[in-house]
C-alpha positions in Angstrom: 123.8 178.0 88.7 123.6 175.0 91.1 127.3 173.9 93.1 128.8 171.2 90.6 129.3 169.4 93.7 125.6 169.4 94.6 124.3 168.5 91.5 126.8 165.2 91.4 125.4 164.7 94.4 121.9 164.5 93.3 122.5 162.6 90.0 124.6 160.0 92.0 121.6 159.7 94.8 119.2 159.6 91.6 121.6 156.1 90.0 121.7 154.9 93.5 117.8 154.7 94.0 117.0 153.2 90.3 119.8 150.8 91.3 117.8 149.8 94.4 115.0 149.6 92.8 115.9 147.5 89.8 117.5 145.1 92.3 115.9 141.4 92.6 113.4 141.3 95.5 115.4 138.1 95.7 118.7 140.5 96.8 116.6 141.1 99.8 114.6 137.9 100.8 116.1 135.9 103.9 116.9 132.6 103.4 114.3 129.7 105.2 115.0 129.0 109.0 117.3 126.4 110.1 119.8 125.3 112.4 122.8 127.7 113.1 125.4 126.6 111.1 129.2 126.6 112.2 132.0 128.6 110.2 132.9 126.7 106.6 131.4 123.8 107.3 127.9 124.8 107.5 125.3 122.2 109.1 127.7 119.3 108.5 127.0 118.8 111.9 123.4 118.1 111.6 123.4 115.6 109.1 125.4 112.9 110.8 121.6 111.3 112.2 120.7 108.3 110.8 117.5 108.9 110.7 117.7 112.8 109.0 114.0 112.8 108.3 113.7 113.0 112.1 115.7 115.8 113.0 114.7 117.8 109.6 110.8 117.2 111.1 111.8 119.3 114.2 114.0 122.2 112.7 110.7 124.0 111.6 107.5 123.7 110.8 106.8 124.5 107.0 110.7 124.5 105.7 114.3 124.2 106.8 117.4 125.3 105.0 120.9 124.0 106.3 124.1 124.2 103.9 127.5 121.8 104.1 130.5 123.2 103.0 128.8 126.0 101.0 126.2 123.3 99.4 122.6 124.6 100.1 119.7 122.0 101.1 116.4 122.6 101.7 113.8 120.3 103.6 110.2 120.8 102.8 108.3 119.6 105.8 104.5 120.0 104.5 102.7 118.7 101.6 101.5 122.9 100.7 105.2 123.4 100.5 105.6 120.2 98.4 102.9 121.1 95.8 104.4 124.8 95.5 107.5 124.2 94.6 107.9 120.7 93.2 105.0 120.2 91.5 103.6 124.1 90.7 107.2 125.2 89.7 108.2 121.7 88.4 109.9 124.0 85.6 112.6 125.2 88.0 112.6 122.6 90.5 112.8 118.9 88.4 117.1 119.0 87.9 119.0 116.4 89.5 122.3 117.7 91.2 125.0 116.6 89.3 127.2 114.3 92.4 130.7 114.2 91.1 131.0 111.3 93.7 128.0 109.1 92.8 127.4 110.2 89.8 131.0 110.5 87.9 133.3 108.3 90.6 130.4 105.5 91.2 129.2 105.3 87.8 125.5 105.8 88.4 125.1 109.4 86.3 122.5 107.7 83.5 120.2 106.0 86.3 116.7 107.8 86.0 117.2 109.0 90.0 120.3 110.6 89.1 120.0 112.4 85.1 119.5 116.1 85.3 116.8 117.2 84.1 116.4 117.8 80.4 116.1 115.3 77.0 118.0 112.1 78.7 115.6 112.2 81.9 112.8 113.1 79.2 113.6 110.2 77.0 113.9 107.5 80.0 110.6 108.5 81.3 108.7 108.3 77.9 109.7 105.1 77.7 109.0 104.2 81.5 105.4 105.6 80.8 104.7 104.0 77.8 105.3 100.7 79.7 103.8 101.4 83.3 101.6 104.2 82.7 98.3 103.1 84.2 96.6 101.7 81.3 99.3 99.3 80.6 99.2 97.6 84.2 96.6 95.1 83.4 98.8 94.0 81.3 100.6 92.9 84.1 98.1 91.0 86.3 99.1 87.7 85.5 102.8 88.4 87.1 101.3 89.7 89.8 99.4 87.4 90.4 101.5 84.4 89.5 104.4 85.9 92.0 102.0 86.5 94.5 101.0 82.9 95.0 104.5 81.8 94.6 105.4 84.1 97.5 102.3 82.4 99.7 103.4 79.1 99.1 107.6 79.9 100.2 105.8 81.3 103.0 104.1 78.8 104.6 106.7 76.2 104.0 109.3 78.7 105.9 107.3 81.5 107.9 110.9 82.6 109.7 112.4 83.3 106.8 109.9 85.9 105.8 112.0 88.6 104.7 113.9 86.3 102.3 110.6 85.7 100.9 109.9 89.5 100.7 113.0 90.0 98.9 112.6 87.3 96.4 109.3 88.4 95.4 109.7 91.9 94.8 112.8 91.0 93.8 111.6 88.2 91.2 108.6 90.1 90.4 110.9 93.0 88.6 113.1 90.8 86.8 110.3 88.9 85.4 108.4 92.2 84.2 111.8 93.9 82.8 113.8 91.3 81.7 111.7 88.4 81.5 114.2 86.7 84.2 112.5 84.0 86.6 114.3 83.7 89.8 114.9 79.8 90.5 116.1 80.3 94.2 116.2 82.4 97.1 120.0 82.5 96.3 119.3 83.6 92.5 122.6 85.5 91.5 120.6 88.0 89.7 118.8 88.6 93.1 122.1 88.8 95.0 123.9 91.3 93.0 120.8 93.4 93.0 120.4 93.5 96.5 124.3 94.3 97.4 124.2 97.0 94.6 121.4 99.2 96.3 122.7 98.4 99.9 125.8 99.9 98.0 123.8 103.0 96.7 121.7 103.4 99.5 124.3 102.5 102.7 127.1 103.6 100.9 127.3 106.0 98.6 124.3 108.0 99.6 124.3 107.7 103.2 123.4 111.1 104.8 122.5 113.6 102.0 124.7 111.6 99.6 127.5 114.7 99.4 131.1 113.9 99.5 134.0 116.9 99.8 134.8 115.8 96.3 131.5 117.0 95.2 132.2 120.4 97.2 135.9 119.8 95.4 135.9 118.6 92.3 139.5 118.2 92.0 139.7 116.3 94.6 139.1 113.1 91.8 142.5 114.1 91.0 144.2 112.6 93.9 146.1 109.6 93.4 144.8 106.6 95.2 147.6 105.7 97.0 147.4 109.1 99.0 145.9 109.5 102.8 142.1 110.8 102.3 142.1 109.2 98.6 140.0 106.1 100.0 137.0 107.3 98.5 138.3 107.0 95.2 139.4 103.4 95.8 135.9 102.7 97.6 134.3 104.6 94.0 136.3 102.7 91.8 135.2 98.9 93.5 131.1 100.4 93.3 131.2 101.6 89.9 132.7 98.0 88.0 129.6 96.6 90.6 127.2 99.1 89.3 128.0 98.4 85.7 127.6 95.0 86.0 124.2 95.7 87.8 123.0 97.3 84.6 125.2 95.1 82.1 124.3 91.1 83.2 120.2 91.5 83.4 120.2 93.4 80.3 122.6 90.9 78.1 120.4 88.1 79.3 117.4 89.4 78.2 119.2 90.5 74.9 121.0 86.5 74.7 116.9 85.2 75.3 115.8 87.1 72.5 118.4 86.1 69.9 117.9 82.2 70.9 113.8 82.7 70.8 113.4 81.5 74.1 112.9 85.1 75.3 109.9 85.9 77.8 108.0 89.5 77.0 108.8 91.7 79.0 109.5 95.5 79.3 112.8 95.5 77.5 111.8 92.8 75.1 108.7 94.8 73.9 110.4 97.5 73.6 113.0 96.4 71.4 110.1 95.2 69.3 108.8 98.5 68.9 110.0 99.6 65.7 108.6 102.7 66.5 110.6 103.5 69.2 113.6 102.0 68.2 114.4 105.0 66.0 114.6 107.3 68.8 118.2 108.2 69.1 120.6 106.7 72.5 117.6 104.2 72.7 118.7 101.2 73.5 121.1 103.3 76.1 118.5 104.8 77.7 116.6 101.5 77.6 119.4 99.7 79.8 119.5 102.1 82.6 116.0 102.9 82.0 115.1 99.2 83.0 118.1 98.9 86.0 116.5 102.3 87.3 113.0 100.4 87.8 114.3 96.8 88.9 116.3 98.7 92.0 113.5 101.5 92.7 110.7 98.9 93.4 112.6 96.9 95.9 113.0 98.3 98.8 110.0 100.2 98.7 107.8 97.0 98.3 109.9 95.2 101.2 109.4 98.5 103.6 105.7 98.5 103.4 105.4 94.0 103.5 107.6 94.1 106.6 105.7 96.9 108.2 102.2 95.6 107.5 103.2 92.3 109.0 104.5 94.1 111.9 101.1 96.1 112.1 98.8 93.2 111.6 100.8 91.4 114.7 100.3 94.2 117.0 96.6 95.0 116.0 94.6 91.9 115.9 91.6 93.7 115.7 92.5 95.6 112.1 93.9 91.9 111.0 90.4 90.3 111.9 88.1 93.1 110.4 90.0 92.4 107.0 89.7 88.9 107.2 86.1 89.0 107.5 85.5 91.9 104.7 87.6 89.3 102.6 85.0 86.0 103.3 81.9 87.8 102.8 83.3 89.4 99.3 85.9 86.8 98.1 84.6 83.8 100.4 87.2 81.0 100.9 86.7 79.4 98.1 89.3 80.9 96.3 91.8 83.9 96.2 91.7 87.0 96.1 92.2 89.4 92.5 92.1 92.9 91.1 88.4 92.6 90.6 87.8 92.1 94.1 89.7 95.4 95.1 86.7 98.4 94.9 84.5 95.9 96.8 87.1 95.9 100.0 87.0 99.4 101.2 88.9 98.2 104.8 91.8 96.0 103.3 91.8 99.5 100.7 92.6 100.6 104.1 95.1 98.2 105.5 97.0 98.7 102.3 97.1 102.7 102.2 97.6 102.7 106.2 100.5 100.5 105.6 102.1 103.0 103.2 101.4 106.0 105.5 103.1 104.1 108.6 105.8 102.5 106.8 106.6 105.9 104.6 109.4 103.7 102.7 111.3 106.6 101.6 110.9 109.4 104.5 112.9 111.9 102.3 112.4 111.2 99.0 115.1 111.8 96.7 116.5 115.3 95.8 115.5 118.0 93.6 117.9 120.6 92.2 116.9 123.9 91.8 117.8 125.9 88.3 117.5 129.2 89.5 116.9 131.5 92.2 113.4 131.4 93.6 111.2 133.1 96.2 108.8 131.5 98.4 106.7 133.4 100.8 109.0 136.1 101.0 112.2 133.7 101.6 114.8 133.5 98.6 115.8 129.4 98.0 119.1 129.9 95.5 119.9 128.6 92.2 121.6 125.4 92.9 119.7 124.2 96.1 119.2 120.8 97.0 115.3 120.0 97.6 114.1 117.2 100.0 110.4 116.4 100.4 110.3 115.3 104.3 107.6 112.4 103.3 108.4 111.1 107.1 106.9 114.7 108.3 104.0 115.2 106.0 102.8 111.3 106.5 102.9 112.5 110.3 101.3 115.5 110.3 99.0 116.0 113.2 96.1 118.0 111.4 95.5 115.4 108.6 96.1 112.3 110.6 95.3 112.4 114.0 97.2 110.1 116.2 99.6 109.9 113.4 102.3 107.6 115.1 99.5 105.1 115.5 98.5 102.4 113.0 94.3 103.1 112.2 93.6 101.9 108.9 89.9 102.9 109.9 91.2 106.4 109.9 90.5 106.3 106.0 86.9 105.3 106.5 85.9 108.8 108.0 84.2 111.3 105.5 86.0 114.1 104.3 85.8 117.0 102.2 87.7 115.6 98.4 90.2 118.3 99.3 91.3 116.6 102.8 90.7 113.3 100.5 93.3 114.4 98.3 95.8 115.2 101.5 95.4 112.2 103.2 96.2 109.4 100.3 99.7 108.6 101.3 99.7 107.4 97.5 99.9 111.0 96.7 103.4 111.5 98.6 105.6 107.8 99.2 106.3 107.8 95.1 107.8 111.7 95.1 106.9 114.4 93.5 106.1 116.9 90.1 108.0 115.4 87.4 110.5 113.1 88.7 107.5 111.2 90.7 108.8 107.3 90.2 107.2 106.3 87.2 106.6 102.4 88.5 104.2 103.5 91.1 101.4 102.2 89.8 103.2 99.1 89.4 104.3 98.9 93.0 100.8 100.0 94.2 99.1 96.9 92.2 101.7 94.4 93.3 101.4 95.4 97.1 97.6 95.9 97.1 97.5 92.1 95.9 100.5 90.6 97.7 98.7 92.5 101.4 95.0 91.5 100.5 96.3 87.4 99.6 98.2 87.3 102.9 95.3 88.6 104.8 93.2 86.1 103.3 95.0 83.1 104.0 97.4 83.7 107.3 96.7 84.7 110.4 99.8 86.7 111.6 100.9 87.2 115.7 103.7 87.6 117.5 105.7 84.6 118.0 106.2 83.3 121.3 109.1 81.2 123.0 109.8 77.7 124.2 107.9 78.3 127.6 105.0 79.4 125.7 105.8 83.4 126.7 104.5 85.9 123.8 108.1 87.8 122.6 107.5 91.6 121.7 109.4 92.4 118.6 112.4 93.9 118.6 112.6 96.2 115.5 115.6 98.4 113.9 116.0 100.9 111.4 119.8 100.6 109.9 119.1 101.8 106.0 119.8 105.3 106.1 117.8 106.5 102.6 115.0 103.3 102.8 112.9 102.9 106.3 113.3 99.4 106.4 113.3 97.3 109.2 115.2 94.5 110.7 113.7 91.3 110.8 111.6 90.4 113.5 110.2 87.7 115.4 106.9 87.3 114.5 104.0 83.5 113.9 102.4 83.7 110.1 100.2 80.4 110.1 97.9 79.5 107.6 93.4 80.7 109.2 92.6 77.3 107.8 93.0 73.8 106.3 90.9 75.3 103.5 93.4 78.3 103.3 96.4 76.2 103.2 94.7 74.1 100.2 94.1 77.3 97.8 97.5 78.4 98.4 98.8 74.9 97.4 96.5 74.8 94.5 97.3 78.1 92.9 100.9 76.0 91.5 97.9 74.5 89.4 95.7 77.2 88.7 98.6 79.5 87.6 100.5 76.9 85.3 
């Protein structure tokens, strides 16, 4: 008979291996390269830049992991990556981390950026799609085009104020489509409080990565607010009454308009006509922030790509003229330019697409939460990890487009194979990914194709020069930490023509 000893042995060795081999592969998958992090605090360290697309680009090629304070965040870096994960395994990889700081503290938990994933998120986007799905933008044309020619006409009266301008028609342009709300002024109070809300959201409260150590700490909300290190609860309490009445004051005008009759239709409005949809439980709830979510998503991301196609067409005369020219022989001058015109002006097609590569309005996208542990080419990403599409690096990638830090709209032009096609529309990457892609994209696309193609046809931009006559180089800066907009910038937008400056003065009449 076998030593009792021996045979324990054996049966032990015997649990030991089925043990190791009913393991998760994932108990033995390294995590994704990345910097080294320091004790506790992780990369902390490494996110201070600015500019964290930059950094995140360099880290590694394909993928980057980093963690603060025990959080784990993962930068994807190339579009294959992208595609794998966020929209292949959308399944696992559409959550929303849950922020205690801007989501509980700041009061922005229902906005359609920031609901996890499951039937709020699903209910906000049915309703986003049913009224900006791409069959329903037609529908839209006539603001478009109405707050296009608007824009053309503040322009010329005050070129130096162009980014004003900017921001009252992207701006005005949402307000109009979701609320049926037309901005009187520059100065509109509607305007105003939307624009210091998301320089709240985006300067503010999501500056960096967007974690605070009461996120890490959840008791931390605890802390009375007179205490030393409690002044983000002070700071969260002044945002949140802000970003309530961001949602609150739009939404009771449009709701006062509609019991007086003197509404305008308009997202909400049709909605709340719908009887259909009206019996969809938390509707009109999900409506609100539904319709806030849209208003402060298209604005920045419509004045990031304007501002930097005026800054390309100033420093390449060449692209500007080509455009100008495709524009007379299709369009001719005897009027402006519409959506019909669009497939017959492959180069401006260009000039618009080239703008969104070079611009790349939000360089990291916004994050992804995964909802449970996953492997990806032998490398475990855990449950819980925070998910960044690098837009900045993928937009700049070397192999798609060459000389990728330059501006070449005719880079577009070349033949390719509908597979390269397919990687090089920047379309495919600025609005996000899988199924938290921003739902207005079409919308934005259509309103900056139009507002790009009418400025080309009546202005002739350049840089500006000074009182000596001496051309002045722009000077431009990126302060916006989540949005890659720049500073204004010196710059001469002049009408091409006597004949230009009459259609834009005429189109008061033809759009009354």
């Amino acid at each position: 008979m076998p030593d009792t000893s021996i045979l324990t042995a054996c049966i032990c060795l015997l649990v030991a291996l089925f043990l190791w081999f009913r393991k998760s592969k994932a108990s033995f998958a390294s995590l994704p390269p990345g910097p080294k992090p320091v004790p506790f605090l992780g990369n902390v360290f490494d996110l201070t830049a600015k500019e964290l697309w930059l950094p995140a680009s360099r880290w590694a090629k394909q993928y980057v992991y980093v963690h603060v304070l025990g959080v784990g965040i993962v930068f994807l870096n190339t579009a294959e990556a992208a595609c794998d994960l966020l929209d292949k395994r959308g399944s696992i990889y559409s959550d929303k981390p849950f922020l205690m700081m801007s989501g509980e503290l700041c009061g922005c938990k229902n906005m359609v950026a920031f609901t996890p994933y499951g039937e709020q998120s699903k209910r906000q986007r049915r309703l986003l799609h049913k009224a900006f799905g791409l069959p329903v933008i037609p529908t839209y044309y006539p603001f478009l085009q109405t707050g296009t020619h608007a824009f053309l006409r503040r322009l010329v009266v005050e070129p130096s104020e162009y980014m004003k301008h900017i921001r009252r028609y992207s701006g005005g342009l949402t307000l109009s489509v979701v609320y049926g709300y037309e901005a009187v002024s520059n100065d509109d109070e509607f305007l105003g409080l939307a624009e210091e809300c998301v320089g709240i959201l985006s300067n503010r409260i999501a500056s960096g990565v967007g974690i605070w150590p009461v996120d890490v700490f959840p008791s931390l909300r605890h802390l009375p607010t007179w205490m030393p290190g409690a002044g983000f609860k002070r700071n969260a309490a002044i945002w949140k009454k802000k970003m309530e009445e961001f949602v609150d004051r739009p939404y009771e005008f449009m709701k006062n308009s509609m019991k007086s009759g003197t509404h305008k239709a308009s997202f909400c409005s049709n909605l709340l006509e719908d009887e259909s949809i009206k019996a969809v439980d938390n509707f009109e709830f999900d409506l609100k922030w539904s319709a806030n979510s849209m208003y402060s998503a298209s604005i920045d991301t419509t004045i990031t790509t304007v501002s930097h196609f005026i800054l390309a067409m100033m420093m390449h005369t060449d692209a500007q003229r080509k455009a100008q020219e495709e524009l007379d022989r299709v369009v001719g001058t005897e009027r402006l330019p519409t959506f019909a015109d669009r497939a017959s002006l492959p180069f401006v097609e260009c000039v618009f697409k080239e703008s969104l590569r070079w611009a790349v309005p939000v360089p990291l996208s916004l994050p992804h939460r995964l909802m449970e542990d996953d492997l990806y080419n032998g490398m475990l990403i855990p449950k819980g990890t925070l998910i960044f599409g690098n837009i900045w690096a993928m937009l700049r990638n070397e192999a798609v487009f060459p000389d990728a830090d330059a501006f070449r709209p005719e880079r577009f032009l070349d033949k390719v194979s509908p597979e390269m096609e397919r990687k090089r529309d920047p379309q495919n990457y600025v609005f996000g990914f899988g199924r938290r892609e921003c739902p207005g994209s079409h919308l934005v696309d259509s309103s900056i194709w139009l507002l790009i193609a009418s400025m080309l046809a009546t202005l002739d931009v350049s840089k500006a020069v000074d009182e000596c006559g001496n051309v002045m180089e722009p000077t431009v800066k990126f302060e916006n930490p989540i949005f890659r907009t720049p500073s204004q910038f010196k710059c001469d937008m002049r009408p091409r023509s006597q004949k230009a400056l009459s259609l834009i003065r005429q189109s008061e009449i033809l759009t009354t």
